[in-house]
N, C-alpha and C positions, 0 to 999 in steps of 0.2 A: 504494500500500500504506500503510497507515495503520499504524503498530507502537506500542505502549506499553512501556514500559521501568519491572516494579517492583521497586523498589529502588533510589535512583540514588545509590548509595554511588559507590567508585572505580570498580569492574567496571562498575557499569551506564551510569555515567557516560561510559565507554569506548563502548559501545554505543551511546547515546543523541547524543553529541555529533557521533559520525561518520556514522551514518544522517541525521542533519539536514543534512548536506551533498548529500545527492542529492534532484533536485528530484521523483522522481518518488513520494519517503516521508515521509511525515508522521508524526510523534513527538510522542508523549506520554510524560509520566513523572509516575510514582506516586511518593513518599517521604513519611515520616512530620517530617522534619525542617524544619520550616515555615520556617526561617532560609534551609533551601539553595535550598528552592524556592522562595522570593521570589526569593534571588540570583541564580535561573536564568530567571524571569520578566521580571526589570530586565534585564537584560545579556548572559544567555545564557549559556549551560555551557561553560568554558574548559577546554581541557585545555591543560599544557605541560609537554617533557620534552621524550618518543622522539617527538612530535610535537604540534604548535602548532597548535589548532584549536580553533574559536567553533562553537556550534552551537545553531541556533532552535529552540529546545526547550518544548512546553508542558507546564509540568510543575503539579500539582496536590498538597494535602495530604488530597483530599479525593476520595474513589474515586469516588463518586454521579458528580465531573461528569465521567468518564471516558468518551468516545463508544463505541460498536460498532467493535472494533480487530479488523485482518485476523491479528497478530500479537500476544503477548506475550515477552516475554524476562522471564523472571523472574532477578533478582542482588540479591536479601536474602539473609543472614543463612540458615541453614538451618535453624535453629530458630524460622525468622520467616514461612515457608513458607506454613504451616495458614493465620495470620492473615489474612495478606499477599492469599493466594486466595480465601477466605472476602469480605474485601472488595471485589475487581475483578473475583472471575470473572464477573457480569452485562456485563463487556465485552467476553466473548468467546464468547460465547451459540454464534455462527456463526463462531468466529475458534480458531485453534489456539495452544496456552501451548509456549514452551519454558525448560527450567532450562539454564542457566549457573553454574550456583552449585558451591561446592565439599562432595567428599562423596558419599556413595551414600543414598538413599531419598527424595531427593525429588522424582522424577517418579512417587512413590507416591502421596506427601502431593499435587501437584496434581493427580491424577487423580481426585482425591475431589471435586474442585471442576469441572473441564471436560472436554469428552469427548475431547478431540483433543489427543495429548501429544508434543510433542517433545524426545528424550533429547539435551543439548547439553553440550558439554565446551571449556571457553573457557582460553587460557594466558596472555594478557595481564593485568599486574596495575598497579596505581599505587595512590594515597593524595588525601584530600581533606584537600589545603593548606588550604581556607576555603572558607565558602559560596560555591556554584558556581563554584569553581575546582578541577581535580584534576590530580593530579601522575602522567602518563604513565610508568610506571620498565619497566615491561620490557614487549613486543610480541609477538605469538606468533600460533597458528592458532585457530580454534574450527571444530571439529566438531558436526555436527548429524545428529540420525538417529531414527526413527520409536520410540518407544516402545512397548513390543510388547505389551503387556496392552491399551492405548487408544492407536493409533498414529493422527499425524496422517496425509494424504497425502502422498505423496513429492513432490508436485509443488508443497506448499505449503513444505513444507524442501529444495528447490531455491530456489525463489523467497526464505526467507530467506538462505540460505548467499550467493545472487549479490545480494542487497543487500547484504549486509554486505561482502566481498570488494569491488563496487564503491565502498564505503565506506573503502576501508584497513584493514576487519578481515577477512583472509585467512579464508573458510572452506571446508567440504565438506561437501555433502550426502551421507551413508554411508547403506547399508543395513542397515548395524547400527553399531551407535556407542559400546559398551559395549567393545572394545576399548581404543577412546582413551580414553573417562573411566574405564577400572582405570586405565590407566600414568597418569593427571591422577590420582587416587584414592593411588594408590601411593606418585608422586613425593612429592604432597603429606605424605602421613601420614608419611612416612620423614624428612621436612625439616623440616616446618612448628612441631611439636610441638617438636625439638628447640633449633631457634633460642626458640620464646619460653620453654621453659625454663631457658634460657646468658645469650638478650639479643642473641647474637648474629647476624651478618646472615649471609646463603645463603653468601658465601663464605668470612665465617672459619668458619661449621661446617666446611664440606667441606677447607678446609686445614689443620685437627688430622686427624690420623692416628685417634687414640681415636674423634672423633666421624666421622667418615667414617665407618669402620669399622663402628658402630652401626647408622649412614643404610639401607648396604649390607644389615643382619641382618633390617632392619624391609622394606627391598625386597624381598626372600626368601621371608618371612612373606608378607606382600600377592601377590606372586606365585603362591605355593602356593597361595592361595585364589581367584587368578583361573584358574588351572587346572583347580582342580575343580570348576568350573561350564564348562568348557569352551572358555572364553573365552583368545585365544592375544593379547598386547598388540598393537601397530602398531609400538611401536616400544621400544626398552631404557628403562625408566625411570633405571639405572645412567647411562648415554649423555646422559641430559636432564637429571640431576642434575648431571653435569660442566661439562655445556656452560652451565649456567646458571651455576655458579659462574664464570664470566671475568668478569676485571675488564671487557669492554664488554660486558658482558649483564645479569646481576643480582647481582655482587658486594655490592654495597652494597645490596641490595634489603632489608627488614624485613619478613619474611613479614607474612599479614594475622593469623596468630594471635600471632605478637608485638605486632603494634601493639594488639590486644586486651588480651591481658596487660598491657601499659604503660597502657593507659586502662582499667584493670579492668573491661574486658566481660569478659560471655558469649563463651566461643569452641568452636569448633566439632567441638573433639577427637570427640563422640560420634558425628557424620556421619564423620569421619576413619578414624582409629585404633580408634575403637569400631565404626563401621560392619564396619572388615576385624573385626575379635573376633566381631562378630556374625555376619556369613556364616560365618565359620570354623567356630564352635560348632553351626552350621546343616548345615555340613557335614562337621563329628567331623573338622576342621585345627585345629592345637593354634596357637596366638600369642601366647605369653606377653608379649614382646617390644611387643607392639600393645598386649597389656592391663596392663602393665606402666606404657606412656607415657599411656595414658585415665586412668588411676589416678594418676597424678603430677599430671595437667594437673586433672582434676576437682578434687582435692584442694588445691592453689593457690588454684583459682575458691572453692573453700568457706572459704579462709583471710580471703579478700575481704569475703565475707558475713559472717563470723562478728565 
């Protein structure tokens, strides 16, 4: 299996370093960051933390020299989405894309580009310490499942779920996959926004009462709207909020829209918190609470520019 990895921030880096360890996949990776992809041409893609791993990685700045890939995992940015496909999908002519990425609409945006889509919801997160090195902080599942307007085959999201799992990133190939990325969708918009507006890491929000409390009003919200489409979770986003606040899990973790805000990026609040306002409005569910926190977080980003 031949896989391409675009975006090799922390997420795809994840991805990318532990599929190089099975001989039977061959990886490529796409990034715009010419420093990280040299680093990871010279030496190869380090991860270290929750796990200590080298991985022979080809990675390019440059989509043209990207070969005919059986897979893609796309982990940019979600506002990076359009671009990002616009330039690789010629590498998957005969080969099926899947999102990883955080956020609801972007197995929209690649379906404009290739025909065969896979809906993926990934919980592992870390940080890129320096070119082609990344820092492993928390470990988790990803789920994988057909995208239903241009769904790939199920037997090509078997075959990635068991590369990946024999890689040390646990996944599952579901027949529908839209349960687990609402509670990934949920958790996220209910945490993420909060910490980079405090500064604060996963688990001092959830150890103030006040902001807890919040976490929980915005879980509610996103819930109601994953009901009205029908959609019942996998599992308590309340329950995965918890358990990630322990000190040996992700207490200290800096969500990715923090470290956004601290390097005044672009962040992703409008995939988030604006994504649930969006469905909500879609479906006459009221979330003030959602459009409340898109409204605070835009407005930051616009203090930036201005």
């Amino acid at each position: 299996m031949r896989v391409c990895v675009i975006g090799c921030g922390a997420v795809g880096s994840l991805f990318a370093a532990n599929l190089a360890q099975l001989e039977d996949v061959e990886v490529w990776a796409y990034d715009l960051a010419v420093d990280h992809v040299e680093a990871i041409n010279a030496n190869g893609l380090r991860l270290t933390g929750a796990g200590e791993v080298v991985g022979n990685v080809r990675a390019t700045a440059d989509a043209s020299e990207l070969p005919a890939c059986d897979v893609g995992i796309v982990a940019t940015k979600a506002m990076h989405t359009d671009a990002a496909l616009a330039a690789t999908a010629h590498a998957f002519a005969d080969g099926a894309v899947a999102s990883v990425q955080n956020g609801i609409g972007n197995e929209e945006v690649v379906a404009r580009h290739v025909q065969r889509v896979i809906r993926g919801t990934t919980f592992p997160a870390g940080k890129i310490l320096e070119p082609g090195v990344v820092q492993w902080d928390v470990k988790g599942e990803t789920a994988f499942g057909p995208f239903e307007p241009a769904p790939a085959p199920m037997e090509t999201i078997e075959a990635l779920a068991d590369a990946c799992t024999r890689a040390g990133m646990p996944s599952k190939a579901l027949p529908d996959a839209r349960p687990a990325q609402w509670r990934k969708v949920i958790f996220n918009a209910a945490t993420n926004p909060i910490g980079a507006l405090t500064g604060l890491t996963h688990g001092r929000v959830c150890e103030r009462r006040d902001l807890r409390a919040l976490v929980s009003a915005l879980v509610d919200e996103g819930r109601t709207v994953a009901e009205a489409q029908g959609i019942e979770l996998d599992e308590d986003p309340e329950a995965l909020i918890d358990h990630a606040a322990r000190k040996d899990v992700a207490y200290d973790h800096r969500a990715s829209m923090l470290q956004d805000v601290e390097a005044r990026r672009a962040t992703e609040i409008a995939f988030l918190n604006g994504g649930i306002g969006r469905f909500g409005r879609e479906l006459g569910v009221p979330t003030p609470l959602n459009d409340a926190v898109t409204q605070l977080v835009t407005a930051l980003e616009d203090s930036w520019r201005r």
